[in-house]
C-alpha positions as CSV (number, residue, x, y, z in Angstrom):
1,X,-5.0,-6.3,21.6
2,X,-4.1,-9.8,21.5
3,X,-0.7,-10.3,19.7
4,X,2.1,-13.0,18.8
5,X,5.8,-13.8,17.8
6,X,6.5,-14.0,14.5
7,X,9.7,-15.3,12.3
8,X,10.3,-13.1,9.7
9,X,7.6,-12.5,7.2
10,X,9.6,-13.1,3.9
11,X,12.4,-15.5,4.7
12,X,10.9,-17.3,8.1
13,X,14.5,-16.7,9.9
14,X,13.9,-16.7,13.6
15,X,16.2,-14.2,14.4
16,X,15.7,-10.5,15.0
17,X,17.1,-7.3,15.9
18,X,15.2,-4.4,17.6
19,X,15.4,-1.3,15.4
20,X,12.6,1.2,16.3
21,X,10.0,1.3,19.2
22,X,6.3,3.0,19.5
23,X,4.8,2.7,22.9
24,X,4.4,-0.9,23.3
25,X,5.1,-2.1,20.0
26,X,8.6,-2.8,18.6
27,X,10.0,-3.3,15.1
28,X,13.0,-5.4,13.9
29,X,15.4,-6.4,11.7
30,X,15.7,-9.5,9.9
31,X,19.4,-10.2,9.5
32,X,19.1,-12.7,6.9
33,X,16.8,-10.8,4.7
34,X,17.4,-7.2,6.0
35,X,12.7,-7.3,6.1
36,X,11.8,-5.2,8.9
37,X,8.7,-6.1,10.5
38,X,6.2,-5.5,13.6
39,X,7.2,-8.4,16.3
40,X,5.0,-9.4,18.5
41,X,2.4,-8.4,16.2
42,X,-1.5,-8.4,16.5
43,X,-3.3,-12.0,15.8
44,X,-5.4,-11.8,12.7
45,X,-8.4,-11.8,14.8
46,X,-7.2,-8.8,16.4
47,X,-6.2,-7.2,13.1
48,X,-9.7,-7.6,11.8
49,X,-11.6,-6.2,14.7
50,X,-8.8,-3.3,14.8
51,X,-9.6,-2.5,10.9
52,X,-13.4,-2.0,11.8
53,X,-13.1,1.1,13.5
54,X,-10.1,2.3,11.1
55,X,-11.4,4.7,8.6
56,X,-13.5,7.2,9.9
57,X,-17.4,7.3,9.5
58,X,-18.3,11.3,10.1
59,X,-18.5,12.9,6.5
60,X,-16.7,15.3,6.8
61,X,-13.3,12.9,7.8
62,X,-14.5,11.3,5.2
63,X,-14.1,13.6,2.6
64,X,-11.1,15.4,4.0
65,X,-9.4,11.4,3.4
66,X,-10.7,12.0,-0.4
67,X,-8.9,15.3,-0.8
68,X,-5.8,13.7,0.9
69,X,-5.4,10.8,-1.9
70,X,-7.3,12.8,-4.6
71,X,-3.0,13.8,-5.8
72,X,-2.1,9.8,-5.5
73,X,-5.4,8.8,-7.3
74,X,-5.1,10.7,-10.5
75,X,-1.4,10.1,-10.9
76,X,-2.1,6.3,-10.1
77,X,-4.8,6.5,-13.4
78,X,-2.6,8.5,-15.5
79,X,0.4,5.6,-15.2
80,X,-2.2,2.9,-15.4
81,X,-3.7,4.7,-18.8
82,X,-0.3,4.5,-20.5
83,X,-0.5,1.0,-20.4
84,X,-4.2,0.3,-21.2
85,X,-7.3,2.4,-22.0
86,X,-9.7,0.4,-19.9
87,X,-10.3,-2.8,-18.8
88,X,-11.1,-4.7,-15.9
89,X,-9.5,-3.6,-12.6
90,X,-9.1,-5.0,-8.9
91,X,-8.3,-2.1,-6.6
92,X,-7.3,-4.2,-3.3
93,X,-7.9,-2.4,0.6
94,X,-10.3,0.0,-1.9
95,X,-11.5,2.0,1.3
96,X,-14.4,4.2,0.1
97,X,-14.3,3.3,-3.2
98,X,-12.9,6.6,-4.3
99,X,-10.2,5.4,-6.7
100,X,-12.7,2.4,-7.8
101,X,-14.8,5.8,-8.3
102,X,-12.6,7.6,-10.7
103,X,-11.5,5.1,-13.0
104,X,-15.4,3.7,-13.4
105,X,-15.6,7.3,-15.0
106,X,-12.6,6.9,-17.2
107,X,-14.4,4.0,-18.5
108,X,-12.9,0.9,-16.3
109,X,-14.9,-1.9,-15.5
110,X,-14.1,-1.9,-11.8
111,X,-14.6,-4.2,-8.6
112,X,-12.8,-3.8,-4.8
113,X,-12.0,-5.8,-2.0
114,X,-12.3,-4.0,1.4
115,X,-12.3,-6.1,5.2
116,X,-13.8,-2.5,6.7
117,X,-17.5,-2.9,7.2
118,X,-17.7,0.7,6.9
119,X,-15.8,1.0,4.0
120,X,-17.7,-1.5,2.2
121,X,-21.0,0.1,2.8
122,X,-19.7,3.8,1.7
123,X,-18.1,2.3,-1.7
124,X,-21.5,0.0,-2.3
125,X,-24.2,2.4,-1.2
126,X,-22.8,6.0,-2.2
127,X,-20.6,5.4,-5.1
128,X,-22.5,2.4,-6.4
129,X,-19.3,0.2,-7.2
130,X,-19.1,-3.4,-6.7
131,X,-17.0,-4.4,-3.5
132,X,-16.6,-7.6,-2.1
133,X,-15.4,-8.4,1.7
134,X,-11.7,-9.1,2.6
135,X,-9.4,-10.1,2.5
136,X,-8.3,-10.8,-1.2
137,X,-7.1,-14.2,-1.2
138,X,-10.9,-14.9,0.6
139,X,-12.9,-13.2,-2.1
140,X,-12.5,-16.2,-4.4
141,X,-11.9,-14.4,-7.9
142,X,-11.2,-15.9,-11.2
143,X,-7.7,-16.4,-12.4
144,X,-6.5,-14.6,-15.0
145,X,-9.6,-12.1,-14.7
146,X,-8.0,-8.3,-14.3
147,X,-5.8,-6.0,-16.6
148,X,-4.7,-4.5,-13.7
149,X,-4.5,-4.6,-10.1
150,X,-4.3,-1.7,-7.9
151,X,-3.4,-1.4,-4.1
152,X,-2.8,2.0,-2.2
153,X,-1.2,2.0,1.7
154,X,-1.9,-2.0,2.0
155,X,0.9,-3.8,1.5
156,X,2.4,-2.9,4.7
157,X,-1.2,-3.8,6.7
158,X,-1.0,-7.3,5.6
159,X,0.4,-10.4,7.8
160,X,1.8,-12.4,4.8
161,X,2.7,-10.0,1.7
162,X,3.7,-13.2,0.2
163,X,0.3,-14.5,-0.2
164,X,-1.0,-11.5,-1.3
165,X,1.2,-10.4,-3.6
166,X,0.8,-14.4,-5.1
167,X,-3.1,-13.6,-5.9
168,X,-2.5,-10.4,-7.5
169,X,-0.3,-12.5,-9.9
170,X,-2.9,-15.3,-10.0
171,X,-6.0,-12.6,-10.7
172,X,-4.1,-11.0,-13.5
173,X,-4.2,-11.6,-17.1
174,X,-0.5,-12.6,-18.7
175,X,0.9,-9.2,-19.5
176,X,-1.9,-7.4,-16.6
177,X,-0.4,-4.8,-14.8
178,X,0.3,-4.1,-10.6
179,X,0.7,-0.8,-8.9
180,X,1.0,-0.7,-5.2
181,X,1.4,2.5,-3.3
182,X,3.2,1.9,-0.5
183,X,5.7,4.5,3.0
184,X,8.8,3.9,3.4
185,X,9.5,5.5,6.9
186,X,12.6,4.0,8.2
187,X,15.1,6.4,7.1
188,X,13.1,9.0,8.5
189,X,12.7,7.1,11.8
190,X,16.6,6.6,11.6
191,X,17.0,10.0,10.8
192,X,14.7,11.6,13.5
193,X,16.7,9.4,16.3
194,X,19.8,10.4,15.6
195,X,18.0,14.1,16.3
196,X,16.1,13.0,19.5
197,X,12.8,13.6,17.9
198,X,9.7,11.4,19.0
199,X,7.5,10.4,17.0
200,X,5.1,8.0,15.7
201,X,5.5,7.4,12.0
202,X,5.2,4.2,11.7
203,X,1.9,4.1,12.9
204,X,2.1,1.0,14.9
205,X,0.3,-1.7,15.3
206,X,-1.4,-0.7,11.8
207,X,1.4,-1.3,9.7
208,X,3.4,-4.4,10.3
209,X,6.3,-3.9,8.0
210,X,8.2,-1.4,6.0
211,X,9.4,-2.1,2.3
212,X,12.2,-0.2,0.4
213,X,11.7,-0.2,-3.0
214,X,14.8,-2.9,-3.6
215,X,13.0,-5.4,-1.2
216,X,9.7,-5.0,-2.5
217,X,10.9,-5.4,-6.0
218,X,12.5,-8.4,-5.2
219,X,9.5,-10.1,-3.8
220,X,7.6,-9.2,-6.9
221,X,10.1,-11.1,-8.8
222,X,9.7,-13.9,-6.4
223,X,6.4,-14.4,-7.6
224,X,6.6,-13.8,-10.6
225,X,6.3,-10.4,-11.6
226,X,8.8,-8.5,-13.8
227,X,9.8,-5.5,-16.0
228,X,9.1,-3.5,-12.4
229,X,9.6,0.4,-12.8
230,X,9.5,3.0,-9.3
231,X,8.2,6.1,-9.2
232,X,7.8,8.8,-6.3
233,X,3.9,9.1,-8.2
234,X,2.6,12.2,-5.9
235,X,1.8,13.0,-2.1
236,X,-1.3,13.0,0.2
237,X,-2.5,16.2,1.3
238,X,-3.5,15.6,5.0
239,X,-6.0,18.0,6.6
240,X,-3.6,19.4,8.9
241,X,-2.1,22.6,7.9
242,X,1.9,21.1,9.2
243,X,1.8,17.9,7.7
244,X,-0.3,19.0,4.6
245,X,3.0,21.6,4.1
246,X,5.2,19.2,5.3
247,X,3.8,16.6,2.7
248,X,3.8,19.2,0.1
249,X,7.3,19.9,0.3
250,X,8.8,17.2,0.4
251,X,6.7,15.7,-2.3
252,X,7.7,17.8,-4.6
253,X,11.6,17.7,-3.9
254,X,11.5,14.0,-4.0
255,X,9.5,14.4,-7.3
256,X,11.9,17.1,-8.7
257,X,15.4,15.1,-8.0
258,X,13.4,11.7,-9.4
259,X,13.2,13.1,-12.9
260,X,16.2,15.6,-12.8
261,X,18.2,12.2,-12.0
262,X,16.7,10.2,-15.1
263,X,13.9,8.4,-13.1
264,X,16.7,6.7,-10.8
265,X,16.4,8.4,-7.7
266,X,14.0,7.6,-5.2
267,X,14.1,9.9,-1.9
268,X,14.6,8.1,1.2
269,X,11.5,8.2,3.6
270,X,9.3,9.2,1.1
271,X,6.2,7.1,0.2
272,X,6.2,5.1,-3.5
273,X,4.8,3.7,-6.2
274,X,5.5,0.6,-8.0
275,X,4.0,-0.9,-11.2
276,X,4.8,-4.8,-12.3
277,X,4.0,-6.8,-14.6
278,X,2.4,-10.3,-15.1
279,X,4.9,-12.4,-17.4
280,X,2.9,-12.8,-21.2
281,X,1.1,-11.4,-23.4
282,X,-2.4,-9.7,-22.9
C-alpha cells in the first residue's frame, strides 16, 4: 500500500509525536492541536482501492454486520425523531443501506453516499434506496437540501475531516441537524500499554485518526455548527461471542454512568454519538 507524510490534519503543524504503533503503521500526536492521526498514511488512491474489498460480500457476513449496528441504528432514529418527524436525509459512508433502510420505513425521504462498489450495489439492488458513489464532497448535491445528515464509523476513515464536515454544513438546511457516530480508542490503547496487552484496536490503516468528543466538538464549531449535545447512543453487537460480551458490557456501564451523571459523563474508550446543528431556522 502506497502511503505519505502528512502535517497534521486539523491545524497543518508539522510536528509530531509517536504515540501508538500497529505493525507497520504508527499514530501521533499533534502537539499544537493535541489531533492524533495515522502518519505516513495511505495515498487516496490507495484508500480507495483498500475500501473495495472492505465490507464483506458473503451474505451471511453481511447480515451478521446488520445485527451488529441494528442497537446503533435504532437509537440513531430515535434521537433524530425528537428533532423532526421526517424529512429529507443524507446518511454519508451508508454501507448496505441498512440505516438508509430503516428510516425509509419511518417515513424519511432518504439518499446515501457510499465509495464501496459493493456497498453501493447491495443498498441499490436489494433495499432499493437511492445511493450515489463517493466520496461526499464528489457527489455534487444541492445546498441547503437535507434536514439531517447522518454518518456512522466515517469520520475517522476520512483524509480531511475538515472538508467533510464543511459539506455536511453546506448540504444542510439552516436549523438541519448532524449526527456522527464515531470510536474513541486511545484511552484504551493507553490503558492496554500500561498492562502489556497487544492489540490492534485502532484498526490501522483504516482509520486515520481518533477524535475525543472535546476535539470533535470543536471542529464542528469551526465550521459552523453549534448547540452540539454527546451521547454514549448504544453498542455494536459483533458476531463473536468475546467481543459481542465485551461490547455488551461495557456499553451498558458507559450508558448507565452517562445518565446517572446528568448526561455529562462520557466513558473513555468507548465509541460516541454526536448531534449538531446548522445555525438558523428550518
Amino acid at each position: 500500500m502506497e502511503v505519505e507524510e502528512v502535517n497534521c490534519p486539523l491545524c497543518e503543524s508539522s510536528k509530531r509525536a509517536p504515540i501508538h504503533r500497529e505493525g507497520s503503521f504508527q499514530m501521533v500526536k499533534c502537539p499544537s492541536c493535541q489531533f492524533i492521526y495515522l502518519n505516513p498514511r495511505p495515498t487516496n488512491e490507495a484508500l480507495h482501492e483498500f475500501y473495495q474489498q472492505y465490507l464483506p460480500e458473503e451474505e451471511p457476513s453481511i447480515e451478521s454486520w446488520q445485527k451488529m449496528m441494528e442497537l446503533v441504528f435504532k437509537r440513531a432514529a430515535h434521537l433524530l425523531q425528537r428533532f423532526k418527524a421526517k424529512g429529507r436525509l443524507m446518511d454519508v459512508g451508508t454501507g448496505f443501506g441498512f440505516f438508509l433502510s430503516e428510516m425509509k420505513k419511518r417515513g424519511w425521504e432518504v439518499t446515501g453516499v457510499e465509495i464501496s462498489q459493493r456497498g453501493l450495489n447491495y443498498a441499490r439492488d436489494r433495499l432499493a434506496v437511492n445511493v450515489y458513489p463517493g466520496p461526499l464532497e464528489k457527489a455534487g448535491l444541492p445546498e441547503g437540501h437535507f434536514d439531517a445528515v447522518t454518518a456512522f464509523y466515517v469520520v475517522e476513515h476520512l483524509p480531511d475531516p475538515i472538508i467533510f464536515l464543511r459539506e455536511c454544513h453546506r448540504i444542510l438546511k439552516h436549523g438541519g441537524l448532524l449526527l456522527l457516530r464515531y470510536p474513541h480508542t486511545t484511552p484504551i490503547k493507553n490503558l492496554l500499554r500500561l498492562l502489556g496487552i497487544e492489540n490492534r484496536l485502532y484498526d490501522l490503516p483504516a482509520h486515520l485518526s481518533d477524535f475525543s468528543p472535546e476535539t470533535l466538538q470543536s471542529l464542528l464549531e469551526r465550521v459552523g455548527f453549534d448547540s452540539c449535545e454527546h451521547f454514549i447512543g448504544g453498542y455494536t453487537l459483533p458476531d463473536s461471542l468475546g467481543k459481542r460480551v465485551s461490547s455488551s458490557f461495557f456499553g451498558n456501564l458507559s450508558e448507565g454512568l452517562f445518565y446517572l451523571s446528568g448526561k455529562k459523563f462520557l466513558f473513555p474508550g468507548v465509541s460516541k454519538t454526536v448531534l449538531a446543528f446548522k445555525k438558523g431556522n428550518g
